[in-house]
Structures are given as structure tokens and as C-alpha cells.
N, C-alpha and C positions, 0 to 999 in steps of 0.2 A: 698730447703729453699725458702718459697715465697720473693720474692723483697719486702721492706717497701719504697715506695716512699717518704714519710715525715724524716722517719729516715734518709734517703740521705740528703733528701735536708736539713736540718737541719744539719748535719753532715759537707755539702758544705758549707753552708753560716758561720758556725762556723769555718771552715778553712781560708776561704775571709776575716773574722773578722782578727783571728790573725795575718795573712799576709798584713792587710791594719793598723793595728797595728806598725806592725814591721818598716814599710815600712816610719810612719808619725813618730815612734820614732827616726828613722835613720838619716832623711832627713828634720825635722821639730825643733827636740830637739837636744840640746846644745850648745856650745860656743865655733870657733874656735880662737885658740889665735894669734894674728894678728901677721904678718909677721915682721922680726925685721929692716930692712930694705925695704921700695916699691919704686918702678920704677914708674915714671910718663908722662907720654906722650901725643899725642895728635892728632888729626882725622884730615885730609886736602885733601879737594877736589878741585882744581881748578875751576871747575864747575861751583861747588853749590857757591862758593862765588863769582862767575861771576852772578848768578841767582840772588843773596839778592843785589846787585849793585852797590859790593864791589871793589878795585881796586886789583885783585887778590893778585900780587906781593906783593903790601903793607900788605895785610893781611896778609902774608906768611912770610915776612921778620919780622913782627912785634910778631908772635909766636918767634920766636928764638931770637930777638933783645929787646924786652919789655917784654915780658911774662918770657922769659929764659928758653922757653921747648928743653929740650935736645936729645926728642924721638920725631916721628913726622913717621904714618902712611902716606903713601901718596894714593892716587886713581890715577895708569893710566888707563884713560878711553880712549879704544878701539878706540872713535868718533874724537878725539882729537888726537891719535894716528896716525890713519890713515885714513883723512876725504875722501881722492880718492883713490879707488884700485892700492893696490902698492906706493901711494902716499906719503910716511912717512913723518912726521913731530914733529920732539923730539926734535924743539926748544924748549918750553916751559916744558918739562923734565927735558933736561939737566940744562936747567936753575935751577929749582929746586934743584937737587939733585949736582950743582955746589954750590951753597949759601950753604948749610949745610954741604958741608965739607970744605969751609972756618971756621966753627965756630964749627967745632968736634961734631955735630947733628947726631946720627944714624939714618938709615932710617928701615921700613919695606915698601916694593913694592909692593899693590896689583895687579895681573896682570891678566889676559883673560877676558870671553865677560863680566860676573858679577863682575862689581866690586862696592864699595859703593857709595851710594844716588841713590835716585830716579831717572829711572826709572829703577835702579840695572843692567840690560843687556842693556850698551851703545853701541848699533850696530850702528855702519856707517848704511846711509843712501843705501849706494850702497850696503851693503850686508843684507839688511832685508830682500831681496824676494830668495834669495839664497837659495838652498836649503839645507835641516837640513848637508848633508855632505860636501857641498862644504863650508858654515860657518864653519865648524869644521875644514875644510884645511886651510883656512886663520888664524884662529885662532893661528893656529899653527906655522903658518909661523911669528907671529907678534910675539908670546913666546918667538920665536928664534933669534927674533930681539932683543927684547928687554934686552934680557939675555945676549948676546955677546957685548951689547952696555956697559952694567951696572954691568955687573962681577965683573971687573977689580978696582973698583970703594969700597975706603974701608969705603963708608957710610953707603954701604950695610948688613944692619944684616941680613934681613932672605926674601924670596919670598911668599908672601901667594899667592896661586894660588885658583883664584874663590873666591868670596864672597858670605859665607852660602849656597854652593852648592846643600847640603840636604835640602834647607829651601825654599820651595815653594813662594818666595814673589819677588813682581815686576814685571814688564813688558817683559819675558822672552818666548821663543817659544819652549824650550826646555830642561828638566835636563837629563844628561847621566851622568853615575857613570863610566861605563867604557870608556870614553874621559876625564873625570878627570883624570883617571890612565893616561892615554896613557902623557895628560898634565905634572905633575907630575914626572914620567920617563923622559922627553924632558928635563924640568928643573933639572931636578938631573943629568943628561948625560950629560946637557952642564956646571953645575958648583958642582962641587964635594963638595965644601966646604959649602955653605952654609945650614943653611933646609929650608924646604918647611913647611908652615903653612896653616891648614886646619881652617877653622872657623864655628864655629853648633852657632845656637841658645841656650843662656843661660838657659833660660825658660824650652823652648819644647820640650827637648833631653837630651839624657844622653852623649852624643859626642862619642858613640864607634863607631859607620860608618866615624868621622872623624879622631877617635885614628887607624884607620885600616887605613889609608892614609896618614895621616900628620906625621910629625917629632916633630912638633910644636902643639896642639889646642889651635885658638882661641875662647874665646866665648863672647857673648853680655851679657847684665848688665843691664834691666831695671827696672824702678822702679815705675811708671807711663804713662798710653797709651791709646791710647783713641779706643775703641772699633766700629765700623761703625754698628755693629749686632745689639748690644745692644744702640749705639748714644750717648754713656757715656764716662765718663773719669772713668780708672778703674786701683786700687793701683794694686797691683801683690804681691800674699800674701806670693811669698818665703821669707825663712829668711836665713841669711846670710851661715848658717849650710848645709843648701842645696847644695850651690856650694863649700863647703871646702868638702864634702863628697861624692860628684860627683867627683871632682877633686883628692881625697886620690883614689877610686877608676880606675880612670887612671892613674896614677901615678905608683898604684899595678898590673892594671891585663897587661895595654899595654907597663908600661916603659914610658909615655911619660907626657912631660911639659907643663901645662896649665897655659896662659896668660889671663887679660882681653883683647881684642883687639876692646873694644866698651861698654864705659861705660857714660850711657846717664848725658848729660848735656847741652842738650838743648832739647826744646818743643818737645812732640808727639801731636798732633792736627787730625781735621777731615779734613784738608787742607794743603796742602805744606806750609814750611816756607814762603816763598815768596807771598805764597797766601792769608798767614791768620795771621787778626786782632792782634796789640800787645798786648789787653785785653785778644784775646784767647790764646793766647800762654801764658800768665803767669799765665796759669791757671796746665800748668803739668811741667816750671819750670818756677824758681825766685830762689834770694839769699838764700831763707829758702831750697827749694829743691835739692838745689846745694849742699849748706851744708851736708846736709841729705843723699843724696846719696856719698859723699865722705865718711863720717863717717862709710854708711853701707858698703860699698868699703872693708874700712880695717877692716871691723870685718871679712869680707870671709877669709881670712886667708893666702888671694893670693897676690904676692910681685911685678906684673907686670899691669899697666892699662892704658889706650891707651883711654881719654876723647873724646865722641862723641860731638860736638857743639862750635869746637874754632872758627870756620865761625861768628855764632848768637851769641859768646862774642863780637867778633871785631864788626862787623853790630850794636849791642845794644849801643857800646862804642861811636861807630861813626856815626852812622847814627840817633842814639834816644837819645844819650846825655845821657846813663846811663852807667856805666862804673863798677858798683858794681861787675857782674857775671866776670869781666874779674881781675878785681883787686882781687879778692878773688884767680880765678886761678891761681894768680903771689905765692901766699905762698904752694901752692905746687912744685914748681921748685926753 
């Protein structure tokens, strides 16, 4: 029988059809119905709010004492960790995660070299020329610090180890999948009880490389971003169905519990916050976008969100005399 090359290809492209079909029905169509109770929380980097020219403390005290957030990600970054080999220093940890168990605050701990804000892999200065394995010893040594310091400790909900490890972004020399295992295993050996949360890209992934790891996935939540390729600001056309159907998904094949653990509410720009104009930033959020994105929040159907931006509430309250994006945040807690 001669081969008809046209009846193939016509045969394939009619296949791609109903498969990209299916694919836009599944992921694009229908309504999940909102969660009957959600979880509200909120993003904190000591850092970043040292960078906008914040008085750390104060911003931090005033999440939990003015806002009334009862959840509160935190970033330990590496630099701050341990700014001299061997050097430790979890003053300003302890202090942390002292103040929120005065006031029944859960924590979630992100911990190794990626953890959140810019430049996502906060390597000490002393270990940036290190090589790829002698970083990964240190790395591990700090894990082990930090877990045995903060085990004991019942502010502790859960460890996420690595931020968006699968997710190619920031200023990083390295991803290994299997030094996250090795990660992972260290943290579970040293505390039995708690899990371990892996965190993927809302967007760009389906999260099974992080349901194969994590106990916990987290994932990101945006809604507008500014593109450097194209030099534009660009909506992001999932709709809420997406992540309740990603999420049913893991739920069924891995068994495992998906959180927001980064759900934007403050600016994406072509410049760092600290670097860029209050005109550009209220260009991908404002009170209307705030809005906007809370509401599409709960239509995903997920009962757990973890707000990216209570830095740039406090900074807008207190440094620009606008105080709307934070007073708005106060009727979610």
C-alpha cells in the first residue's frame, strides 16, 4: 500500500486539533466554586523592606499588629544568615519568629540558597566563588542549623525548602534536582513532623516535578508582568479554572495539597521596586488591581494564599502617604 503523505498529515493535524481542544476545554472552561472558608497570609523579606527604606522591625511588627495577618511567609536569606564562613548570625531570625509566637502567628520558613526577592540566590559574598560542590556543603550545613534551631519552636507550620527550584529565574549559578532531594531528606531526618513545601510556577507548569518532592506545592498567582522581550506590560490570559484543574489534578494523581504561597499584590515593572518611578508601578498594581486579583483568588477554588507585596503596602502607607492598598488588606484578616 503506497503511503499518502497528505492523508497523514491531515489525519495528524486533525488529531492536534482535538487534543488542543480538549486541552482549552479542560483548562480554559468553567467555574470553580470557591472555597467555603480561605486562609490569608502574607510575604516578608527582611531584605527587600531594608532595600524600599523601611524600618524592617516596624514593618514586620505592624503586619501582625495593624493589618492582623495571622500567616506570614518569611525569607531566611542565606547572606543574612551567615555573612562570614561559619559566621552565624539568627539575631534578627529569632527575633522574628520570637514576635509571632507572642501573638499565635504561624510561620512558613523558606530556607537554602534560593529563597524569595531579587536576586532569588542570596549567596554570601564569601561563598560565590566556591565551587558548584563545596556551595552545596555549606548549604547543608546552614539547613542543619537552622532546623535544629527552629524545630522546637510551635510557630513553625511547614519548611519550604528552595524557592521555585524548577523555575529558571534570578541570579543563580546553578539548579540540581538531585541536591534538592539530598535538601529535603536532611529536613525530614531532622524533623519528622513537619512537611516540606516545594514551590513551581503558577503559570509555566503543571507542578508534577514539584508533587514528586514536596509534601506540600506551592505555587505563584499572577496577574500582570511586564515582559523585557516584548518591553510591555502583559495581562496573563489564565482564568481562574486553570489552577482549580491543575490543582484537582494533583490532588488525584500525587495525593498532595496545593497552597497559593505567592499571590501578587504588588508591581511587576522593567525595574526593581526600589528602582522604579511610583507612576510605573501603578501601572501593573493599584487599588483597582488589588481588588481584582483578590476576587480572582477566590474564584480558583483554593482555600490557602500567601500575598506577595506587604513590604510596598507599608512603604506606600509610609513613605508616599497612600495607605489605600494596605487598608484594603486589613478586611482580609
Amino acid at each position: 500500500m503506497k503511503f499518502n503523505f497528505k492523508r497523514f498529515l491531515k489525519y495528524f493535524l486533525s488529531v492536534l486539533l482535538v487534543l488542543f481542544l480538549v486541552f482549552i476545554g479542560y483548562f480554559f472552561i468553567g467555574n470553580p466554586k470557591q472555597a467555603e472558608e480561605i486562609t490569608w497570609g502574607v510575604n516578608f523579606s527582611q531584605k527587600h523592606a531594608e532595600k524600599l527604606g523601611l524600618d524592617w522591625k516596624e514593618n514586620y511588627l505592624a503586619l501582625m499588629d495593624d493589618l492582623e495577618a495571622k500567616r506570614i511567609k518569611i525569607a531566611a536569606h542565606w547572606d543574612l544568615l551567615e555573612p562570614k564562613i561559619g559566621g552565624y548570625n539568627f539575631e534578627d531570625l529569632d527575633w522574628q519568629i520570637e514576635k509571632t509566637e507572642k501573638r499565635g502567628v504561624k510561620i512558613i520558613l523558606v530556607i537554602g540558597m534560593k529563597t524569595p526577592r531579587w536576586p532569588e540566590c542570596h549567596i554570601p559574598g564569601w561563598a560565590k566563588n566556591l565551587s558548584k560542590e563545596k556551595q552545596q556543603e555549606k548549604i547543608l550545613e546552614m539547613l542543619e542549623k537552622i532546623v535544629l534551631r527552629y524545630r522546637d519552636r510551635a510557630s513553625i507550620l511547614a519548611w519550604q525548602v528552595e524557592n521555585e527550584p524548577f523555575f529558571p529565574f534570578g541570579e543563580c549559578p546553578w539548579r540540581d534536582k538531585k541536591f534538592l532531594k539530598k535538601e529535603i531528606e536532611l529536613v525530614k531526618s531532622l524533623d519528622l513532623e513537619r512537611p516540606v513545601i516545594i514551590s513551581d510556577t503558577g503559570e509555566l507548569s503543571f507542578w508534577t516535578r514539584a508533587a514528586r518532592y514536596g509534601d506540600i506545592i506551592g505555587i505563584t498567582m499572577y496577574k500582570k508582568v511586564y515582559s523585557p522581550e516584548l518591553r510591555s506590560y502583559i495581562p496573563l490570559p489564565y482564568p481562574p479554572v486553570f489552577y482549580w484543574r491543575k490543582t484537582l489534578l494533583i490532588n488525584k494523581i500525587f495525593k498532595r495539597e496545593v497552597i497559593c504561597v505567592e499571590l501578587q499584590a504588588e508591581p511587576w515593572g522593567p525595574a526593581l521596586l526600589y528602582e522604579s518611578p511610583l507612576e510605573e508601578q501603578k501601572k501593573t498594581m493599584n487599588l483597582e488591581e488589588f481588588r481584582k486579583n483578590i476576587a480572582f483568588a477566590k474564584k480558583t477554588g483554593l482555600d490557602e494564599f500567601y500575598l506577595w507585596g506587604a513590604e510596598w503596602w507599608y512603604w506606600m502607607k509610609e513613605k508616599n502617604n497612600e495607605s489605600e492598598t494596605w487598608e484594603e488588606a486589613k478586611k482580609l484578616f
